[in-house]
Legacy VTK file of the C-alpha trace (Angstrom):
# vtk DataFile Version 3.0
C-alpha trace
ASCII
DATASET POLYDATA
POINTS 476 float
7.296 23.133 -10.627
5.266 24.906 -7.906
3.292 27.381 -9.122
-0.026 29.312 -8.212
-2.234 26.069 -8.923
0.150 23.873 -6.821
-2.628 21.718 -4.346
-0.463 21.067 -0.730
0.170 18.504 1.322
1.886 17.396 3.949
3.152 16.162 7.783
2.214 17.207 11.160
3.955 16.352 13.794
6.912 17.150 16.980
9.627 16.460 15.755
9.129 16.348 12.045
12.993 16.027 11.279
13.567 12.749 11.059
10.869 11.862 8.323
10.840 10.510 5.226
7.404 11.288 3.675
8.295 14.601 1.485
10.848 12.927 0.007
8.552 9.827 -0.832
5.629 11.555 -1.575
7.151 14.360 -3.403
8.858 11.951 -5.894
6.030 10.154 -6.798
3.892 12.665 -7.402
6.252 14.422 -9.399
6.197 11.153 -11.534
3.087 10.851 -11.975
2.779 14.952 -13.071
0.684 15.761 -10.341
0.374 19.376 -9.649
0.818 18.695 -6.083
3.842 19.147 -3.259
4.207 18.106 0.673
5.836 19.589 3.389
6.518 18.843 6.583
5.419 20.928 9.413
6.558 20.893 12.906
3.502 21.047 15.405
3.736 22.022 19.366
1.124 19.871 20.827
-0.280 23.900 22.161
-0.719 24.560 18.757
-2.525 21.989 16.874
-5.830 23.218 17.120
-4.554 26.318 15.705
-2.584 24.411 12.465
-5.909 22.139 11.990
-7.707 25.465 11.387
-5.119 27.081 9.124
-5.604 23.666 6.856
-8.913 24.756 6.558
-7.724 28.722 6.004
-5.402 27.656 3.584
-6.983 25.308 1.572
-4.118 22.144 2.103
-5.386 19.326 0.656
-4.147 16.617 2.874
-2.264 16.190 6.125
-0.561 13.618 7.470
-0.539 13.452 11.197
2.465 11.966 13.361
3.548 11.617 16.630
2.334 13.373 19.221
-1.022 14.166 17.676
-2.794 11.143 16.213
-5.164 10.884 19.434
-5.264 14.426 20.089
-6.245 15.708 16.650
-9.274 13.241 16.761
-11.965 16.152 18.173
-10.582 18.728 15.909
-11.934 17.053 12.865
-15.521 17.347 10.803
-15.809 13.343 9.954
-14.387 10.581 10.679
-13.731 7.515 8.510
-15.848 4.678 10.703
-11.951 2.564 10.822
-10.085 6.025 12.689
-13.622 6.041 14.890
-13.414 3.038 16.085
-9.287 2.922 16.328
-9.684 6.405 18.028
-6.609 7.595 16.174
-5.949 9.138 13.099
-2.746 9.790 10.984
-4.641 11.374 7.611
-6.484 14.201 6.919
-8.492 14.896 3.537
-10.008 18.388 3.128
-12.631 18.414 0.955
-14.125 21.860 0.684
-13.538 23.416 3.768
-14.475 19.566 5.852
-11.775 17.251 6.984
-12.313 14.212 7.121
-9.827 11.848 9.314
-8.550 8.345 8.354
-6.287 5.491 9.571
-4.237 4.240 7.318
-1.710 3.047 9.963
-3.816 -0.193 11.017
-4.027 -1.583 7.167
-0.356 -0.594 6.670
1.060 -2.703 8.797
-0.864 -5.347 8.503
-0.022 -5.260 5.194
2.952 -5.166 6.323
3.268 -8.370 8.367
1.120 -10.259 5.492
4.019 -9.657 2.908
6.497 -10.815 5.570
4.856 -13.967 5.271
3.859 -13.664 9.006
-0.426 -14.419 9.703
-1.519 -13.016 13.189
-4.217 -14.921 13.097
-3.886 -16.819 15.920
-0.591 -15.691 17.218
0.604 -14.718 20.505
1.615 -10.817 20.229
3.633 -8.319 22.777
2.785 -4.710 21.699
4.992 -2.061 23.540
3.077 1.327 23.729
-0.398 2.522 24.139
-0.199 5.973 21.790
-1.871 6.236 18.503
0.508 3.915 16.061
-0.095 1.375 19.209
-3.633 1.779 18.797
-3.920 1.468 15.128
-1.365 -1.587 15.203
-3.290 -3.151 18.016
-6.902 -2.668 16.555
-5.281 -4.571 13.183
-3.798 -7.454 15.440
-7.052 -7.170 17.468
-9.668 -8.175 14.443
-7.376 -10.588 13.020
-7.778 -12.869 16.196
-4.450 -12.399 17.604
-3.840 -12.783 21.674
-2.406 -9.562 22.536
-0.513 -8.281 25.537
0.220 -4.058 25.851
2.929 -3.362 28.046
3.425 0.538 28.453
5.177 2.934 30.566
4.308 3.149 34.152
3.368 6.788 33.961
1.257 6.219 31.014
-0.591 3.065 32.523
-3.898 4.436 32.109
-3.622 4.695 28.170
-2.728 0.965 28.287
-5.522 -0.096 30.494
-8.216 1.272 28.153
-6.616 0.471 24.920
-6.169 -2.685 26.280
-10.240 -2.402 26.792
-10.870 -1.295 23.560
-9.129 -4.057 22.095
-10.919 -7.085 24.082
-14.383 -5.873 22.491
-12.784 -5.943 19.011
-10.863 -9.400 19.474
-14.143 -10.625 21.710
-11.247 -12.138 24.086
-9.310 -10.335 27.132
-5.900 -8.417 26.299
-3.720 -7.946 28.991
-2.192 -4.113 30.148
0.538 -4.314 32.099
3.338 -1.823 32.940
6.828 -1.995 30.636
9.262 -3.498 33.536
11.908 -6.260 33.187
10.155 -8.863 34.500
6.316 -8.111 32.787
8.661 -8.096 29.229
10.480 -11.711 29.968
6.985 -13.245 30.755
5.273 -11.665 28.166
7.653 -12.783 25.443
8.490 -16.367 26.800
5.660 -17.867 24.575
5.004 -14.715 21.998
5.547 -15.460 18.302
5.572 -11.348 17.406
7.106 -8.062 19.472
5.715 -4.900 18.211
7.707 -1.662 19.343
5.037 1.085 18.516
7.168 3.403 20.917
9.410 5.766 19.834
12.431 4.516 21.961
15.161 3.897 19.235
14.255 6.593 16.952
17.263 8.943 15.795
18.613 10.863 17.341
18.431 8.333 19.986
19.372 5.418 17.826
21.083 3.703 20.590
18.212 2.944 22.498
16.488 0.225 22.745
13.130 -0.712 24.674
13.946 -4.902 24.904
17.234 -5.869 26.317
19.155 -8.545 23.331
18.596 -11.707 26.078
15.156 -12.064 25.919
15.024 -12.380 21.902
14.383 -15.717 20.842
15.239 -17.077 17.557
11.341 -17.997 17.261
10.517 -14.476 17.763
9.559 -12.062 14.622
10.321 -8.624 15.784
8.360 -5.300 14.211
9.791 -2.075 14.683
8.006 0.928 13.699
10.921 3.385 13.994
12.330 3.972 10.660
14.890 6.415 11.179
17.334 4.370 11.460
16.405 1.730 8.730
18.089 -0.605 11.164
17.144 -0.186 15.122
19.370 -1.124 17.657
16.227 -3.420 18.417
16.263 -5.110 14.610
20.253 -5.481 14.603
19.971 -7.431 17.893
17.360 -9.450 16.838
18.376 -10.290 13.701
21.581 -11.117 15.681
19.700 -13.411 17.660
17.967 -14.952 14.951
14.708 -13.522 14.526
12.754 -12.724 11.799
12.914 -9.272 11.551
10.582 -6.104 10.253
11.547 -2.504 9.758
9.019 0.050 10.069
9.755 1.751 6.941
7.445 -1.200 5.181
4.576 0.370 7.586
5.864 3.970 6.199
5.545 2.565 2.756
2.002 1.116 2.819
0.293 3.517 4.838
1.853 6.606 2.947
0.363 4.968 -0.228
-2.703 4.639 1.193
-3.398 8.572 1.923
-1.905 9.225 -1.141
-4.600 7.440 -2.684
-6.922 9.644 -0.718
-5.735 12.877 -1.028
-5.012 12.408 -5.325
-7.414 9.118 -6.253
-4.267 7.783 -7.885
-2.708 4.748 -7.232
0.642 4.501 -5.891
3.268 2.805 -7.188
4.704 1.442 -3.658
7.873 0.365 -4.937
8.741 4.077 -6.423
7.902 5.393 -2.767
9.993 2.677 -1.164
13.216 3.598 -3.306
12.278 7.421 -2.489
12.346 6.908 1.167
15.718 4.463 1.237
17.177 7.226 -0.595
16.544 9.598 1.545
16.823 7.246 4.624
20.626 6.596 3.367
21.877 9.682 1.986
20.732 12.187 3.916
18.516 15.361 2.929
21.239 18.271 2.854
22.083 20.667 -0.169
24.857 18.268 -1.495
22.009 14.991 -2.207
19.673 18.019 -3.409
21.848 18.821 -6.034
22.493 15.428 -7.015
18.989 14.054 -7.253
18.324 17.092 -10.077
21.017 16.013 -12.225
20.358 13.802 -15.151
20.508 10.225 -14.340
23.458 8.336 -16.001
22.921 5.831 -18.917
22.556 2.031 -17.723
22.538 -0.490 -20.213
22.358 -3.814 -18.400
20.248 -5.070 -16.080
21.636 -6.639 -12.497
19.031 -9.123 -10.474
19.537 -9.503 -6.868
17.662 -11.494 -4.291
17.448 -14.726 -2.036
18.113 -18.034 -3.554
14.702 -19.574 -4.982
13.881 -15.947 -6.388
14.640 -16.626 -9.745
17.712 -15.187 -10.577
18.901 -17.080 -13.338
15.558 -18.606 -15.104
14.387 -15.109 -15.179
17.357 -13.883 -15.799
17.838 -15.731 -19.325
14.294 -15.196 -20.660
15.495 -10.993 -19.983
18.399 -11.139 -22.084
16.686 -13.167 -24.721
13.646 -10.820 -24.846
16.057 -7.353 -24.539
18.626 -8.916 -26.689
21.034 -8.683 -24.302
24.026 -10.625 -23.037
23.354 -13.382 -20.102
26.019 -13.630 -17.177
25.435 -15.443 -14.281
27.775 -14.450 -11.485
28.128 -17.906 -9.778
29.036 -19.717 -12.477
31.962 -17.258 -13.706
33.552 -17.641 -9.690
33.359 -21.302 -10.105
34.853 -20.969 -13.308
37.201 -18.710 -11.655
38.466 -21.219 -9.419
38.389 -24.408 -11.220
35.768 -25.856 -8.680
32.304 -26.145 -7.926
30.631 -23.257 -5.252
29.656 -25.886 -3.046
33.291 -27.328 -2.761
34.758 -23.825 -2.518
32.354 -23.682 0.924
33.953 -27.110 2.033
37.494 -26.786 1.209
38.236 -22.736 1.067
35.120 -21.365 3.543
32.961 -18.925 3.202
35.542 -15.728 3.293
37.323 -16.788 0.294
34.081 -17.310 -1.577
33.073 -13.765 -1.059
36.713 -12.595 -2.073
36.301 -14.079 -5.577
32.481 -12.924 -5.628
33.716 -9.480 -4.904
36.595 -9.633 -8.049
34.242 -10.927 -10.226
31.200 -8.935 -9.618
33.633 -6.043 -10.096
34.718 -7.660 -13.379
30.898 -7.979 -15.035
30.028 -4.544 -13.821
32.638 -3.268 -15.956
30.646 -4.364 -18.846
27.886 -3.206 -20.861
24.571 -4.697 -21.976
24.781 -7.288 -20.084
21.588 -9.305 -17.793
23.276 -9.880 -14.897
22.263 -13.124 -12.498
23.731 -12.483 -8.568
24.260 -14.689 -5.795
21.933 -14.573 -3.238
25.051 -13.466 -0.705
25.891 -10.001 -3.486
24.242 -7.393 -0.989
26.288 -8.725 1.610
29.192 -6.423 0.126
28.270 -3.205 -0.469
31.158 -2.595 -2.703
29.611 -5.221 -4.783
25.967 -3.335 -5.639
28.076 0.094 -5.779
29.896 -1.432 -8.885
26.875 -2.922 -10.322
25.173 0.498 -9.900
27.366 2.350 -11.715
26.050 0.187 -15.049
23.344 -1.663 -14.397
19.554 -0.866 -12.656
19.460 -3.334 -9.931
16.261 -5.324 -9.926
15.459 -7.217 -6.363
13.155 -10.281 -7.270
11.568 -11.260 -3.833
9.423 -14.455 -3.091
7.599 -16.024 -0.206
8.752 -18.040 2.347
6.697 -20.885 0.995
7.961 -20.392 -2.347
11.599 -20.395 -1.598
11.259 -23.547 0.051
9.978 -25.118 -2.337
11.946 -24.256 -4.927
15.490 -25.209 -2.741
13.925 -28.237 -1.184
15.811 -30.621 -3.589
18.898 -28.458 -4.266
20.957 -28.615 -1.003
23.290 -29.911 -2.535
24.242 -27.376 -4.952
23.477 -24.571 -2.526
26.539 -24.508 0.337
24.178 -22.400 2.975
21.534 -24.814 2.639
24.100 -27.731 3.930
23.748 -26.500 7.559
20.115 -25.495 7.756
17.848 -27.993 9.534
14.088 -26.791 9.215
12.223 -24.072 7.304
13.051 -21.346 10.522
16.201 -20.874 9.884
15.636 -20.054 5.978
13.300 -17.519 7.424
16.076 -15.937 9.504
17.890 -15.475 6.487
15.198 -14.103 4.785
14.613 -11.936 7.355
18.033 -10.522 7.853
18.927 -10.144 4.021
15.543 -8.061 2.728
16.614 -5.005 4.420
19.924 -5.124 2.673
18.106 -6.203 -0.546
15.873 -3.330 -0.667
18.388 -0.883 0.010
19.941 -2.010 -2.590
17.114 -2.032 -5.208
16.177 0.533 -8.114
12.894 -2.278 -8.977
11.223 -5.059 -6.925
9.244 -7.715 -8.361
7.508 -10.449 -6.445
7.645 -13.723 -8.082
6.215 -15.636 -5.937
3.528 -16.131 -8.376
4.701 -15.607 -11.520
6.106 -17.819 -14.498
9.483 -17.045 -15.443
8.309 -15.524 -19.145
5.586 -13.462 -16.807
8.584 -11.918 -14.403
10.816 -11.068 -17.427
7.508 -9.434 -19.042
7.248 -7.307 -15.731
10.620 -6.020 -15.378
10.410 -4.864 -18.981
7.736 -2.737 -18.260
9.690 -1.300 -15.006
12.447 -0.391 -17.166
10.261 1.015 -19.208
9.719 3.758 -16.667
13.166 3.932 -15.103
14.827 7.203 -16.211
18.318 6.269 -17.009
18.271 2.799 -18.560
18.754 2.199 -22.541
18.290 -0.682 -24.646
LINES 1 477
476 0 1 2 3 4 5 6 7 8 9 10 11 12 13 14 15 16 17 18 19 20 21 22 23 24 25 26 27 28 29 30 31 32 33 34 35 36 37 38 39 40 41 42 43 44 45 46 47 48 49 50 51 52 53 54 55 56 57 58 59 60 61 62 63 64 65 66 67 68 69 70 71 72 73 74 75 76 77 78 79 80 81 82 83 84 85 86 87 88 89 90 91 92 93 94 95 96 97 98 99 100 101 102 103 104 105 106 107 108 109 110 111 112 113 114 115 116 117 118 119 120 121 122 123 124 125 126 127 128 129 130 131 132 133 134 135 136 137 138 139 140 141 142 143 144 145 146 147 148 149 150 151 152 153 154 155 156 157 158 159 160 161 162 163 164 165 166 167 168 169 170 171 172 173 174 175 176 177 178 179 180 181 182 183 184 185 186 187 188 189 190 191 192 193 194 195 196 197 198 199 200 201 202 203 204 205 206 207 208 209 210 211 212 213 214 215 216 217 218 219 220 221 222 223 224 225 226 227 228 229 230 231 232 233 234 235 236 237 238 239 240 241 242 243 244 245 246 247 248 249 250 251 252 253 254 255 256 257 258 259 260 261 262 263 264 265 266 267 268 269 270 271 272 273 274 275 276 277 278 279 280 281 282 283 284 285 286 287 288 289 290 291 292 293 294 295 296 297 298 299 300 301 302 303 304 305 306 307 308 309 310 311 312 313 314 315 316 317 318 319 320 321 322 323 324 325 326 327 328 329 330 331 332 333 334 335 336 337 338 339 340 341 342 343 344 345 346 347 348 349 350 351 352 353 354 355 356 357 358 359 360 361 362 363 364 365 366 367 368 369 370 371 372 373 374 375 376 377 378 379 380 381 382 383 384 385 386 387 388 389 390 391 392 393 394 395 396 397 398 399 400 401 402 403 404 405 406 407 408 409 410 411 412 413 414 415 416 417 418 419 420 421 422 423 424 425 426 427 428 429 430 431 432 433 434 435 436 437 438 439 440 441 442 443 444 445 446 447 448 449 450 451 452 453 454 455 456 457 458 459 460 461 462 463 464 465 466 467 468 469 470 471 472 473 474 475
């Protein structure tokens, strides 16, 4: 509760409508018991000296700062963390005493970002569209982990790109191209690039039907990075994905560099996956009076436990040592449909196809998640149906267990045969495309995430104890 103690932070920007930090920030500070809240303020670019200086009148604690004011806001500061210096951008604020003190956060959230989407720029060929503050945190990132980068920017805006571009050759000690954001600068730049980075804001709602590459030059070997979050899924990302790229939405960036001035304005830690859940929340169901009212009602009791993710994740070894430890039943989805049927999954693929196989994973996910106390193993394909994870919801807390690239693979390598997508795939690409397209959907979906890349399977179940633990609503 807010009261006369209550330390503020918050979001400059114009326009501040679209974003998703109060609700992300507000939730996890109110989990943590912090005596803190954040707002978001809208900013005219005529006025930001003036709201910099009522920061300091008013004693906020923190600011984020958002587009159009990362580069602007620079001068108007006491300090500057030696990373914003040298990016020349800043997108947090910490006032300590009266000083503020800027920092970017940006550059080590995404790459962050890219690192945990198994992608290494190190050494990689990199298009990065824009030249404004994100652009310049992204690029100085890419820059000193020797990446070859191009900047293509608007015509109008040419002489941002030429110095960034500048900037960025002393960092990555080799020369990075500027040139302008035409047709025929963006099919040469991405015929050999192995990452697009759209640091514009071309796609961003309210115009979510925008996009700044036309679908024809996407190559399946391309990994795409959009830093518009709003919507989750870009025009960009949906016809990439469509083309069979890996795909990247800028709400991971959000995420990570959100936690990272969190940490700065409160010396906690963040839990990332709370502020993830936070922000798809309020990404997906809006932020009017009716979802208000909702969130302050008192979550409903969950007794089982549902685990979603790729194939490889760990579904069902994990997914046994749960229900032994919670004393809880063990169902594994995929072998109830083949029961179901009378045949295997694989032969279900080859004789019925893949539409019929979602049918009967549809009934009988509906079936389990009519049941109680129950650890419940998905397919890898469950997400796929929304109807699906709204009828697990309604029982169970939905646990997404992720895992590398690398791991994946080698943990299918010598199952193709029992796993009907596999059958088709020819290389380690295209299990990366899958990847790539399913995480968003995975996410979405998730109440907890757990990475198991490197964990044993008595370790994971250990771990998603202790998330339930702290989830509101689930019982033993």
């Amino acid at each position: 509760m807010i009261n006369a103690t209550t330390r503020l932070c918050g979001v400059i920007g114009d326009p501040v409508s679209h974003t998703l930090s109060p609700a992300m920030h507000n939730a996890v500070m109110a989990s943590l018991g912090l005596d803190y809240a954040y707002l978001a303020f809208r900013v005219k670019s005529t006025e930001l000296g003036t709201a910099i200086q009522g920061m300091k009148a008013l004693g906020i604690r923190g600011l984020n700062v958002t587009i159009p004011h990362k580069a602007a806001v620079v001068p108007l500061l006491d300090e500057l963390d030696p990373l914003a210096r040298d990016i020349g951008a800043v997108n947090t604020i910490v006032n300590d005493n009266g000083r503020l003190k800027g920092y970017n956060t940006d550059a080590s959230g995404f790459l962050q970002s890219l690192l945990a989407a198994s992608f290494n720029p190190q050494g990689k060929r990199i298009v990065l569209m824009g030249a404004g503050g994100a652009a310049r945190a992204i690029g100085f990132a890419l820059a000193q982990s020797g990446a070859s980068i191009t900047v293509l920017n608007r015509k109008i805006e040419m002489e941002q790109a030429v110095l960034l571009a500048q900037n960025l050759s002393r960092v990555a000690k080799s020369k990075v191209d500027a040139l302008e954001l035409d047709a025929a600068n963006l099919k040469t730049a991405l015929v050999k690039a192995d990452l697009l980075v759209n640091a514009t804001s071309v796609g961003m709602s309210p115009g979510a039907g925008d996009t700044p590459v036309p679908a024809h030059l996407l190559r399946s070997s391309l990994t795409v990075f959009d830093v518009v979050y709003a919507p989750l899924e870009t025009r960009l990302l949906r016809e990439a994905a469509a083309r069979g790229c890996r795909v990247i939405s800028g709400l991971e960036m959000l995420v990570r560099q959100g936690a990272l001035a969190f940490e700065l304005w409160t010396g906690k830690e963040a839990p990332l996956d709370m502020m993830r859940q936070a922000a798809l929340v309020a990404l997906t169901q809006g932020k009017d009076g009716k979802h208000s009212k909702k969130a302050k009602e008192p979550a409903k009791v969950k007794t089982s436990v549902a685990l979603i993710g790729f194939m490889g994740a760990g579904k069902s070894s994990v997914g046994r040592a749960l229900a032994r430890k919670l004393k809880k039943t063990f169902v594994d989805v995929d072998k109830l449909i083949e029961k179901k049927a009378g045949k295997s999954i694989a032969h279900i693929f080859k004789e019925d196809g893949e539409p019929a196989f979602r049918e009967l994973e549809r009934v009988v996910t509906a079936e389990v998640a009519r049941q109680a106390g129950q650890v419940i193993a998905c397919g890898g394909g469950v997400v796929l149906n929304k109807s699906n994870t709204d009828a697990l919801r309604k029982t169970a807390v939905l646990v997404y267990l992720k895992a590398s690239e690398g791991a994946v693979r080698k943990r299918v390598s010598s199952a193709k045969g029992k796993r009907p997508l596999l059958a088709n795939i020819k290389g380690a690409k295209s299990i990366e495309v899958l990847m790539a397209q399913r995480r968003p959907l995975y996410e979405q979906a998730s109440d907890i995430t757990l990475d198991t890349s490197r964990l044993g399977i008595e370790d994971a179940a250990d771990k998603i104890i202790e998330r339930l633990g702290e989830y509101e609503g689930f019982r033993l």
